[in-house]
DRENFI-461326 format. One record per residue (C-alpha): residue in three letters; x, y, z. Coordinates in steps of 0.05 Angstrom, whole numbers, plus 5000, padded with zeros to 4 digits. Each point is the difference from the previous one (the first is absolute). Example, Ala and Ser with C-alpha at 12.3 -4.5 7.8 and 13.67 -1.06 7.14 Angstrom:
BEGIN
NODE|residu|px|py|pz
NODE|ala|5246|4910|5156 .
NODE|ser|5027|5069|4987 .
//
This chain:
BEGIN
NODE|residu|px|py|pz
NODE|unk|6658|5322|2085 .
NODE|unk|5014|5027|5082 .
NODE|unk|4949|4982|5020 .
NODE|unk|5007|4936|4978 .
NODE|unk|5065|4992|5015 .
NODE|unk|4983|5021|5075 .
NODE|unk|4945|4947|5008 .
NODE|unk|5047|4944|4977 .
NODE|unk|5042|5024|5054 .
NODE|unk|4945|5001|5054 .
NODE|unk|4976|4932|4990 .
NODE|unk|5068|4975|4984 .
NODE|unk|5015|5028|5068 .
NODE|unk|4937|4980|5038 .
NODE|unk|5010|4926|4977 .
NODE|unk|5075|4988|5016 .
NODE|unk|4985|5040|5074 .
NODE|unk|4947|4945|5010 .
NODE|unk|5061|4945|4976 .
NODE|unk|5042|5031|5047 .
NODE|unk|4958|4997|5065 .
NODE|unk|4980|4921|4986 .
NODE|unk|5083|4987|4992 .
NODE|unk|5013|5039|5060 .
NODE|unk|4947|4964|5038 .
NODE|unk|5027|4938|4977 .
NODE|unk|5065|5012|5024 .
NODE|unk|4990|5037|5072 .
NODE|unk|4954|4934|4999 .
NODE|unk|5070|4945|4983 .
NODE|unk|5043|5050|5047 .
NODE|unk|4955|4995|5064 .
NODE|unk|4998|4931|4983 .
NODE|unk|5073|4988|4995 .
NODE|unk|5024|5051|5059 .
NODE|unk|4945|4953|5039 .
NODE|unk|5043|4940|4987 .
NODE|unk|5062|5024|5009 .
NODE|unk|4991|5052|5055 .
NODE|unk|5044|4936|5023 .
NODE|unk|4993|4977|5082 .
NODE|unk|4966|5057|5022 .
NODE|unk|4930|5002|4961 .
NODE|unk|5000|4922|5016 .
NODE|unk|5010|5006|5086 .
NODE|unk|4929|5003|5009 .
NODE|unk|4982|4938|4959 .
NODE|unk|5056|4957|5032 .
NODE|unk|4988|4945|5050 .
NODE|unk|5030|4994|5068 .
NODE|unk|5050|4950|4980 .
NODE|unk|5021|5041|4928 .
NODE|unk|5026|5053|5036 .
NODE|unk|5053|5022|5060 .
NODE|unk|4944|5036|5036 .
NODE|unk|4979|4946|5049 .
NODE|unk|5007|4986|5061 .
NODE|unk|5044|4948|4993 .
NODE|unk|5051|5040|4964 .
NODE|unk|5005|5048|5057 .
NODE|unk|5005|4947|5061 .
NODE|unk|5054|4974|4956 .
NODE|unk|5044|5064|5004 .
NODE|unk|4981|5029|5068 .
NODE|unk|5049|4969|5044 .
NODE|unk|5055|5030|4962 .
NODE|unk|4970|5055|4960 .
NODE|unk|4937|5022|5034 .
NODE|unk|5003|5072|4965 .
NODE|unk|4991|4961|4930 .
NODE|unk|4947|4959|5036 .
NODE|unk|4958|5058|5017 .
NODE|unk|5009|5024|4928 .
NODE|unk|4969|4932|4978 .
NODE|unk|4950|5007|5049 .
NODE|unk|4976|5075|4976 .
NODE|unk|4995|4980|4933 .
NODE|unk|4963|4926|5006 .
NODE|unk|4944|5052|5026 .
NODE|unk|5008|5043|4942 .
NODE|unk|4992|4943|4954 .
NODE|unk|4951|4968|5038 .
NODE|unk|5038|4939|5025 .
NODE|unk|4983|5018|5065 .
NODE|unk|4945|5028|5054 .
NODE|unk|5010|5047|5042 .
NODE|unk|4998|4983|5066 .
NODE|unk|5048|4934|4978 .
NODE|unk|5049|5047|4976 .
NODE|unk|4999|5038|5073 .
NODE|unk|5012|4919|5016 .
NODE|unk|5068|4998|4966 .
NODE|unk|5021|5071|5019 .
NODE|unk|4994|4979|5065 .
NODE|unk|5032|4939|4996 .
NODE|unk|5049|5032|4965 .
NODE|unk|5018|5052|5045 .
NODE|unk|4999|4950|5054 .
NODE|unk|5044|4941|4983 .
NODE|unk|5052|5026|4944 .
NODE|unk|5068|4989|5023 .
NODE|unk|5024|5062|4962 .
NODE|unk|4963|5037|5053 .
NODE|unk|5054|5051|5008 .
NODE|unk|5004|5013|4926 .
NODE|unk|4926|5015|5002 .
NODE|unk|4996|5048|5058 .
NODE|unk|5063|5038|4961 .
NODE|unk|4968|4995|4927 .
NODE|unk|4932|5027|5033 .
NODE|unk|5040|5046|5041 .
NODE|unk|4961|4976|5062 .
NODE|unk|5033|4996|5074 .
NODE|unk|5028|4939|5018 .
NODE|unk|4947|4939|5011 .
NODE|unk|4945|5049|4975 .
NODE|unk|4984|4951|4943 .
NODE|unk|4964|4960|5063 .
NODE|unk|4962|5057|5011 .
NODE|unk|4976|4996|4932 .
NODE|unk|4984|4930|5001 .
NODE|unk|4964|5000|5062 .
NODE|unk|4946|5066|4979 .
NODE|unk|4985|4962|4931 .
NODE|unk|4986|4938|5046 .
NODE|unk|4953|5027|5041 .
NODE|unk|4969|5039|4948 .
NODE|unk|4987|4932|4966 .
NODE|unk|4980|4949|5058 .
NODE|unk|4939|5062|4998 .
NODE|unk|4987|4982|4929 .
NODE|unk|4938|4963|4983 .
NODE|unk|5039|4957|4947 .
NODE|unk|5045|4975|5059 .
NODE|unk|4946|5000|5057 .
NODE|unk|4963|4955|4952 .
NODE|unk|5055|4948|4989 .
NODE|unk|5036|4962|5055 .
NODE|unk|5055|4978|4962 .
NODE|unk|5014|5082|4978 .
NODE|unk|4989|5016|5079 .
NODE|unk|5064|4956|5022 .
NODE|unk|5043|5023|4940 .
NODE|unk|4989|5072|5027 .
NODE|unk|5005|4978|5076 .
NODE|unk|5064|4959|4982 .
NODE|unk|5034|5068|4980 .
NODE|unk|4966|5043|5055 .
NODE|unk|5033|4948|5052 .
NODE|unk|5066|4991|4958 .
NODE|unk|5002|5081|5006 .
NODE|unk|4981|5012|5065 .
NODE|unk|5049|4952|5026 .
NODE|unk|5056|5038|4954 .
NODE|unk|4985|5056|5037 .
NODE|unk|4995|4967|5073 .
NODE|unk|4935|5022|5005 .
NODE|unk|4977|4934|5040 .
NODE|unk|4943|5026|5023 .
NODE|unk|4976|5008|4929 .
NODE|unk|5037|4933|4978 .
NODE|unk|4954|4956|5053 .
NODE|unk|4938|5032|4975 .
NODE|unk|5010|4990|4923 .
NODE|unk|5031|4930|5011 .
NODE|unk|4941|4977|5040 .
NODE|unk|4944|5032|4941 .
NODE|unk|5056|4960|4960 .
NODE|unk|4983|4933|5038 .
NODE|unk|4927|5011|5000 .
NODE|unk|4993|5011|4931 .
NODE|unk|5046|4943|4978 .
NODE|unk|4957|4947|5052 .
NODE|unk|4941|5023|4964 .
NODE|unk|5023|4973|4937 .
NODE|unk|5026|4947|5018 .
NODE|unk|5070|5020|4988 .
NODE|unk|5035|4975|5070 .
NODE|unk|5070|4994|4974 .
NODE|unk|4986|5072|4996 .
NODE|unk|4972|5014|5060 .
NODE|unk|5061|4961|5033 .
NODE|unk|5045|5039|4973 .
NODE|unk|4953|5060|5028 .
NODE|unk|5006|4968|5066 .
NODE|unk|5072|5003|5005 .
NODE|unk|5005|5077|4987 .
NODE|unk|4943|5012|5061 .
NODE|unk|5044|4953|5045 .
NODE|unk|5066|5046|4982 .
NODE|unk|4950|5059|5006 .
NODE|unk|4978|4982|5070 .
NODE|unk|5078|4970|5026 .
NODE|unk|5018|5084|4983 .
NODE|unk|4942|5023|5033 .
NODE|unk|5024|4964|5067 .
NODE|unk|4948|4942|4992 .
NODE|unk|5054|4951|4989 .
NODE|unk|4967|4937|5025 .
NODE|unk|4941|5003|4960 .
NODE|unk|5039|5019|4940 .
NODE|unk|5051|4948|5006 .
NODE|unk|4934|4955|5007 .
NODE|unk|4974|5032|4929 .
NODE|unk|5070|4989|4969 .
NODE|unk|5009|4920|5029 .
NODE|unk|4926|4989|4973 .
NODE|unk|5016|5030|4928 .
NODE|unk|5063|4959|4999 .
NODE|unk|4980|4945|5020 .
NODE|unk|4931|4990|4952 .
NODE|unk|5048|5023|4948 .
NODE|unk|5044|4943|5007 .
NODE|unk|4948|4949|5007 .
NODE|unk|4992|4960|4931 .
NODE|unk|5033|5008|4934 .
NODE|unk|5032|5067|4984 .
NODE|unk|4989|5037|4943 .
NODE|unk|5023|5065|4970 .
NODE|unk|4943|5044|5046 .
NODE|unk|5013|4956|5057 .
NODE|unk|5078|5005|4992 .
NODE|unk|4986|5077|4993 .
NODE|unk|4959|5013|5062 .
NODE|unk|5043|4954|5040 .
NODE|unk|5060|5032|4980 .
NODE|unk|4965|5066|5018 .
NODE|unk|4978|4986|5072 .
NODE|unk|5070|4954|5014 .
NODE|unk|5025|5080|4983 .
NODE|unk|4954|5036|5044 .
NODE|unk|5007|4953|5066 .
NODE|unk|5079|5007|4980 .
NODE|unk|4996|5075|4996 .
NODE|unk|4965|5004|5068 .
NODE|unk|5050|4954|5027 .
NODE|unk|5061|5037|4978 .
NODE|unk|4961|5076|5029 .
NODE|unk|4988|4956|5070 .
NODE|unk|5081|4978|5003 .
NODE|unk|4979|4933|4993 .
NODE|unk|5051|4986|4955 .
NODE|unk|5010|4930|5009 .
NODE|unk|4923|4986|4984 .
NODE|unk|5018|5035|4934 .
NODE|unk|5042|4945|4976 .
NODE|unk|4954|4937|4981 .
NODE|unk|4946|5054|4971 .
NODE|unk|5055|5020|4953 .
NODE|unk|5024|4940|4981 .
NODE|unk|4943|4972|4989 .
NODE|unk|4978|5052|4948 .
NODE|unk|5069|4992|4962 .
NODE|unk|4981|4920|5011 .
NODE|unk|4934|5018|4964 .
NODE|unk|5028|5049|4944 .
NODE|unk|5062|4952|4976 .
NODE|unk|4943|4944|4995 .
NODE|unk|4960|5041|4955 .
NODE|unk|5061|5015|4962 .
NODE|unk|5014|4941|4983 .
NODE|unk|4937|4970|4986 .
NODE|unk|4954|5054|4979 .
NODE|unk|4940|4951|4967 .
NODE|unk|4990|4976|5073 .
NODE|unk|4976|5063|5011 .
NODE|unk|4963|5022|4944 .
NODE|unk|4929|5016|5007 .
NODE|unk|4983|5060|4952 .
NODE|unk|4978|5048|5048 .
NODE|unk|5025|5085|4989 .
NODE|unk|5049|5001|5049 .
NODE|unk|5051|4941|4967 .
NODE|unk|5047|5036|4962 .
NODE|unk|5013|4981|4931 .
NODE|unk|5061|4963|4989 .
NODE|unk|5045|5059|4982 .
NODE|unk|4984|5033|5064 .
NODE|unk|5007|4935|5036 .
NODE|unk|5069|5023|5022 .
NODE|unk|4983|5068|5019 .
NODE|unk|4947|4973|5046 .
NODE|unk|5040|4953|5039 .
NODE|unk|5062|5042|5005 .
NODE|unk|4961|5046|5030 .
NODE|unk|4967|4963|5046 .
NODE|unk|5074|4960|5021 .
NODE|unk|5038|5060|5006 .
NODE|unk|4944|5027|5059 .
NODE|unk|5016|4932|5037 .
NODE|unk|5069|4999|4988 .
NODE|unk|4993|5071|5037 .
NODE|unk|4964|4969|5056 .
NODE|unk|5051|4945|5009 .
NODE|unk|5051|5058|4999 .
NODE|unk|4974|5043|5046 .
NODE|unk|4981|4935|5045 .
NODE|unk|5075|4977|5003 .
NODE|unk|5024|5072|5011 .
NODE|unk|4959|5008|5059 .
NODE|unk|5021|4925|5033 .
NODE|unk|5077|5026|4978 .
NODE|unk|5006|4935|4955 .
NODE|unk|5050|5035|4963 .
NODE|unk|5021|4941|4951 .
NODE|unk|4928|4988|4978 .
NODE|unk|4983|5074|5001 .
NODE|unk|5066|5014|4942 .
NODE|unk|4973|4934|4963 .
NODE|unk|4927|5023|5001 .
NODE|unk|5030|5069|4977 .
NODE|unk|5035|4972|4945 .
NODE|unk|4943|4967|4976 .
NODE|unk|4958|5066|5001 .
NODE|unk|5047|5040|4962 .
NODE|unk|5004|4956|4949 .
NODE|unk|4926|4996|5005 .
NODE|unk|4999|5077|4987 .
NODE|unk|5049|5001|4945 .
NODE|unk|4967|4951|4960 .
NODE|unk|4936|5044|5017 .
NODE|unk|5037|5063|4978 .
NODE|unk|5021|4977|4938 .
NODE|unk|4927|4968|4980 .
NODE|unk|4971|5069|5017 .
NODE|unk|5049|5037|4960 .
NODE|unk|4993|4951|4943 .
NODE|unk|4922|5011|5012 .
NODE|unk|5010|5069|5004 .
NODE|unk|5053|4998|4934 .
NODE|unk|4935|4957|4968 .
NODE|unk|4948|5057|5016 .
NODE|unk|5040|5050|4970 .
NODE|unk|5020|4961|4942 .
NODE|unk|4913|4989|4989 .
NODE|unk|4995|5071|5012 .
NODE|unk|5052|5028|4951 .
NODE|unk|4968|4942|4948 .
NODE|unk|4932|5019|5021 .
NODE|unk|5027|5079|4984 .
NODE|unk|5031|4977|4929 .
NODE|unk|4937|4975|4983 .
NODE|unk|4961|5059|5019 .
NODE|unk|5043|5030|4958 .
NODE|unk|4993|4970|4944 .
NODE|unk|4926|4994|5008 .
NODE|unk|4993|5086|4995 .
NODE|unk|5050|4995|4943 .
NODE|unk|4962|4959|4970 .
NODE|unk|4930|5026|5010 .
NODE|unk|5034|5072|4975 .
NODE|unk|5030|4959|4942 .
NODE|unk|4930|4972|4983 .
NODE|unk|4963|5068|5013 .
NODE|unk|5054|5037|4952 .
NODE|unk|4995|4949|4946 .
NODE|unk|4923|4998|5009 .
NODE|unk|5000|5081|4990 .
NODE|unk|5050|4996|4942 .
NODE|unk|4946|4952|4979 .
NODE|unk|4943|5038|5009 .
NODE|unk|5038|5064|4965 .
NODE|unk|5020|4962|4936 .
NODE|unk|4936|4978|4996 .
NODE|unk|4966|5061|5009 .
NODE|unk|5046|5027|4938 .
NODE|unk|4999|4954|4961 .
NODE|unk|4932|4997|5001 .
NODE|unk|5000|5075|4990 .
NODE|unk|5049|5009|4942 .
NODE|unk|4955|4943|4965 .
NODE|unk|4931|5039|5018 .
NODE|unk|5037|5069|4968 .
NODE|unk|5033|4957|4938 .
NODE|unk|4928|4970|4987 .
NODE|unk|4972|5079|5013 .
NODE|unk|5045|5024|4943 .
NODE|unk|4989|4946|4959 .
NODE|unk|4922|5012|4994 .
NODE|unk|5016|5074|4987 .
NODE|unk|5046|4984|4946 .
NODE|unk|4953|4948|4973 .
NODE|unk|4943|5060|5001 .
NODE|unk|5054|5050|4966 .
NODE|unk|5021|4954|4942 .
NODE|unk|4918|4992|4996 .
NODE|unk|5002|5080|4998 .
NODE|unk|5053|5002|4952 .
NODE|unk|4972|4956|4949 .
NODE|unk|4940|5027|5006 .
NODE|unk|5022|5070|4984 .
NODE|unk|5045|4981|4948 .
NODE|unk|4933|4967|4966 .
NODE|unk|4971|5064|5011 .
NODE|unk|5047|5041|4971 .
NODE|unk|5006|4954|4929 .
NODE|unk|4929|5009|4993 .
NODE|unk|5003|5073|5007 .
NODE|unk|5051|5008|4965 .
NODE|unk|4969|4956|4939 .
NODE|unk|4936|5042|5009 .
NODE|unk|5041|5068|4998 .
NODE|unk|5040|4973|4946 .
NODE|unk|4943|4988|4959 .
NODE|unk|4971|5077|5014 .
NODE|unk|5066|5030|4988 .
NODE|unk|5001|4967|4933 .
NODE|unk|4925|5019|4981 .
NODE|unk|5024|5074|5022 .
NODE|unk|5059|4996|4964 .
NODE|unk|4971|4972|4938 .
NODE|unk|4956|5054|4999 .
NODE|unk|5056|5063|5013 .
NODE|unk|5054|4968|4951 .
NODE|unk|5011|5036|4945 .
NODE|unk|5001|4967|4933 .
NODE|unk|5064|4974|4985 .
NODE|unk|4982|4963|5072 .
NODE|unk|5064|5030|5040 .
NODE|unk|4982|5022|5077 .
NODE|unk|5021|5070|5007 .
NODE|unk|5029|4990|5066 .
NODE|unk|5008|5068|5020 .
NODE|unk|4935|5022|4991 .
NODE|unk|4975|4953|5050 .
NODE|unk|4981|5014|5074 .
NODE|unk|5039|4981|5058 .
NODE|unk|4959|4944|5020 .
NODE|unk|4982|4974|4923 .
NODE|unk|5085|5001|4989 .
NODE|unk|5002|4956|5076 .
NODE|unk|4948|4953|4969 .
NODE|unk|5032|4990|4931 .
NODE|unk|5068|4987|5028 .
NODE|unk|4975|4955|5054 .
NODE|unk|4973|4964|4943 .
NODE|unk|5054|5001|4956 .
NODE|unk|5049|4973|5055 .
NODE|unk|4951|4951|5029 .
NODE|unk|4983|4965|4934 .
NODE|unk|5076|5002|4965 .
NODE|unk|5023|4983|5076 .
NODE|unk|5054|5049|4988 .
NODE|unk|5014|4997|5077 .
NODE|unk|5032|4939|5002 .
NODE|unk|5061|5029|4968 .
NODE|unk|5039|5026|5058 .
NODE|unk|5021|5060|4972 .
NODE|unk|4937|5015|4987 .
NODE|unk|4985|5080|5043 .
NODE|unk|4980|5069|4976 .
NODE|unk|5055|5011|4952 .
NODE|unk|4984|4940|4969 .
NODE|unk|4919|5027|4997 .
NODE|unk|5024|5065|4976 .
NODE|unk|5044|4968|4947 .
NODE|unk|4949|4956|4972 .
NODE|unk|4945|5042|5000 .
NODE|unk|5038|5069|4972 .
NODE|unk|4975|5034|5069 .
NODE|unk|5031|5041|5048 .
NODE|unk|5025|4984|5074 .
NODE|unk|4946|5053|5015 .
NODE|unk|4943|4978|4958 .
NODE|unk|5003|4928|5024 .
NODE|unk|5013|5019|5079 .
NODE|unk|4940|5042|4999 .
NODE|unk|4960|4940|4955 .
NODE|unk|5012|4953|5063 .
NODE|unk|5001|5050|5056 .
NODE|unk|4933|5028|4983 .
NODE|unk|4959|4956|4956 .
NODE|unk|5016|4940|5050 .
NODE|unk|5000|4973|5066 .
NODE|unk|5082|4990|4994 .
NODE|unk|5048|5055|5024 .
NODE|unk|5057|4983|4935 .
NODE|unk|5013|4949|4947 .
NODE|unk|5039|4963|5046 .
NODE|unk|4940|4979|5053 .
NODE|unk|4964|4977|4936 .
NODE|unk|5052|4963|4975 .
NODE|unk|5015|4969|5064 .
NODE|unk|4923|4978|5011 .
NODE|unk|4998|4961|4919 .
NODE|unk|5061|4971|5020 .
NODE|unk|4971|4971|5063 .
NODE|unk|4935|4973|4980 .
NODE|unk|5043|4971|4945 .
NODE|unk|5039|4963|5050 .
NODE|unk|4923|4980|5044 .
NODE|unk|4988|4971|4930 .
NODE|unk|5065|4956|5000 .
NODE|unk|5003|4979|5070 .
NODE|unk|4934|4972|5000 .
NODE|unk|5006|4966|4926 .
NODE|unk|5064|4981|5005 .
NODE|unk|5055|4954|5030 .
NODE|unk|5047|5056|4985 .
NODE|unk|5059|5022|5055 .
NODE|unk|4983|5070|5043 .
NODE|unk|5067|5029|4964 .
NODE|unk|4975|4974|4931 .
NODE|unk|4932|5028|5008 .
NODE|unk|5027|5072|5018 .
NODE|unk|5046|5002|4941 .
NODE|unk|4937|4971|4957 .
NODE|unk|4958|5055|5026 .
NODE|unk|5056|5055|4988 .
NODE|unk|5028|5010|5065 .
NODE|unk|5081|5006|4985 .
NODE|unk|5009|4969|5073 .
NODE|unk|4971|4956|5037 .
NODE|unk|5008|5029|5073 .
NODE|unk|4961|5060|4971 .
NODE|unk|4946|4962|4967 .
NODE|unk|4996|4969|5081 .
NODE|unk|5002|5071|5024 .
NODE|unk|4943|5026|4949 .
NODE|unk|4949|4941|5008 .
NODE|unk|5006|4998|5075 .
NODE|unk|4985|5071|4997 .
NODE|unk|4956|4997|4960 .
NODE|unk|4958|4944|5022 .
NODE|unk|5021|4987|5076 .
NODE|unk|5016|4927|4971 .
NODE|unk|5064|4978|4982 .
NODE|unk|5015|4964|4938 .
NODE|unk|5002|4940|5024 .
NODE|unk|4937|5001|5048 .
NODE|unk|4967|5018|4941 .
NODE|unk|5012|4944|4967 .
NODE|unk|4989|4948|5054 .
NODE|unk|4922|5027|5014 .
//
């Protein structure tokens, strides 16, 4: 009966483990899947297009002027993504570096020297205009010569601004662009005029201006005429040729309030036309450097009337340009403390998701091993109640087969009047006629039924009857015999019957029920009620 107890167990065992593994499978299997779809933003970067994402460079060109720290940040990450080469990135830092107006900010936020952000600029810019991805395009050439020149001028390095600005004009004539190469012009005639070559410069600058104005304007035209209008006007003002300043001044605040006011005149598309919420910044900008030169013009001829009007007129210039750059400023912020929020919310999230996914994965785990143990035990219990049966059928028969040899001994020792002489009789042939006796009268169903009771009946001593069941059987006392034809009493009634588990025990002579639960789970490592149900 172990041994076959044992093997239920095994393969019991062996099958749910193999249950177990396919579940678990199955569910690491769902998880991955899940935490793969909801691993939220950041399992999703690499799939995402330019335009689904703020890593591009458009996003960061947008920002630099007033938050170039957050544009670099952009920058950094459309590589990491894969929005972005290389050497175009080194592009924008340098552009960025270059032309931010929060220069200052920069320099401080880096902790950099004053002006060192130029530095910067200019080292990725050479390092680039060596790269065989710019060497190979013309139009990449003059966006890195345009910032070389812009730089080198910023640092009144002329020497270096005449040589980039004329690679500048070479490069834009052979593609054609010469609205570009114009423009290019201008900055070698202002290059020369500081050199001391002021003739042919001037000569350069006249030339620029005057192709420039030849023809219908539009926005590239207005923009490099502007520009070299500002360079003769600059050289004028460092020569104290102040009243030459004047038309070249007016003329560009002539230029900008016509653009202002009709800005579809001028539209052509190309990248430098500002979008039309920049529009404003743009030609501020541009008025507020004329309005200088006017300024400084009338200050130096001691027109002192138009020099206080023209000074009017630039402060309120500047305070409308302070107040759009701190609302631009108050803008960036607000993006960036939305742009933190979201962050935010996206890690609480994600941790969110990945706690619920592991309280997932847990429950799952248990539940699926509370039902592989529940379906364990209920194999083994279904393989006991097999055992039991069995050796309950066992037992009748021997019993009937014993029963049947007792008598045919009996019949044989009793004496004529056909009364057992109890006392004569051994240990074990006393065991074997009470068992009998009991078993077929089923005195053990009264509950009172015990030794006393055995010794009564049977006109035998506490003695006689102890040593009759501690040595002619397998039970230590009256009681462990009693206890066992009680039980498979109750086996008998919980299998043939619809009876309750407290009517069955008082049935089967138990006096209460919590002890007929004690005995038969003792007994049989089954409770009553498992019993019944396999």
């Amino acid at each position: 009966m172990l041994g076959f107890s044992a093997e239920i167990e095994y393969l019991c065992t062996r099958i749910m483990a193999k249950r177990l593994y396919t579940y678990i499978i199955i569910v690491a299997a769902i998880v991955l899947s899940i935490t793969g779809c909801t691993d939220g933003k950041q399992g999703m970067v690499q799939s995402r297009l330019p335009h689904d994402t703020l890593y591009t460079e458009q996003k960061a060109i947008a920002v630099y002027g007033y938050d170039p720290v957050r544009a670099l940040q952009i920058v950094d990450s459309a590589v990491i993504v894969g929005n972005m080469s290389s050497w175009r990135a080194d592009k924008n830092r340098a552009r960025i570096y270059s032309l931010t107006r929060a220069g200052e900010r920069l320099d401080s936020l880096m902790h950099w020297s004053p002006d060192a952000r130029f530095d910067t600029a200019r080292i990725i810019g050479e390092q680039l205009i060596r790269h065989d991805s710019i060497k190979n395009s013309l139009e990449r050439q003059q966006d890195v010569l345009e910032i070389l020149a812009y730089v080198a001028r910023c640092q009144k390095d002329t020497t270096l601004w005449l040589r980039r600005s004329r690679q500048l004009v070479e490069v834009c004539r052979r593609q054609g662009a010469e609205t570009e190469a114009l423009r290019g012009e201008a900055e070698i005639g202002a290059a020369l005029c500081y050199m001391g070559q002021e003739s042919e410069g001037m000569a350069m600058m006249d030339r620029a201006i005057g192709a420039l104005s030849d023809g219908e304007l539009k926005f590239n035209e207005l923009d490099a005429l502007v520009i070299a209008l500002k360079r003769k006007a600059g050289v004028m003002i460092s020569k104290g040729q102040a009243a030459e300043v004047l038309p070249l001044a007016r003329r560009i605040v002539t230029l900008l309030n016509d653009y202002e006011h009709h800005p579809d005149k001028y539209h052509d598309g190309t990248y430098r036309e500002p979008p039309a919420d920049r529009r404003e910044d743009y030609i501020r900008f541009y008025r507020s450097q004329a309005e200088n030169f006017i300024a400084a013009a009338y200050t130096a001829l001691g027109q002192t009337d138009d020099m206080n009007a023209t000074f009017e007129r630039l402060e309120n210039i500047i305070i409308d340009a302070e107040a759009r750059e701190h609302h631009a400023r108050y803008r960036a912020l607000e993006h960036q403390l939305q742009r933190q929020v979201a962050e935010s919310r996206s890690r609480q999230m994600t941790t969110i998701a990945i706690t619920a996914v592991a309280l997932l994965l847990f429950t799952l785990l248990f539940a699926f091993y509370v039902y592989a143990k529940n379906r364990i035990i209920n194999m083994k219990n279904r393989g006991l109640v097999k055992l039991i049966d069995e050796a309950i059928r066992y037992k009748e028969r021997y019993e009937q087969l014993h029963q049947l040899a007792q008598a045919h001994s009996t019949d044989s020792n009793q004496s004529v009047s056909g009364i057992v002489d109890l006392k004569a009789l051994s240990s074990e042939a006393l065991f074997q006629y009470l068992c009998n006796d009991i078993r077929e009268k089923r005195l053990y169903l009264d509950p009172l039924f015990d030794r006393q009771a055995v010794c009564d009946r049977y006109q035998l001593t506490a003695a006689r009857v102890g040593s009759a069941f501690a040595q002619g059987s397998d039970y230590d006392s009256v009681a462990d015999f009693v206890r066992d034809c009680r039980l498979e009493h109750a086996c008998v009634l919980l299998k043939t019957t619809d009876m309750k588990i407290a009517d069955v025990a008082a049935a089967s002579g138990f006096s209460r029920a919590t002890t007929f639960n004690h005995d038969f789970k003792t007994r049989y490592n089954l409770t009553p009620s498992e019993y019944r149900r396999k």
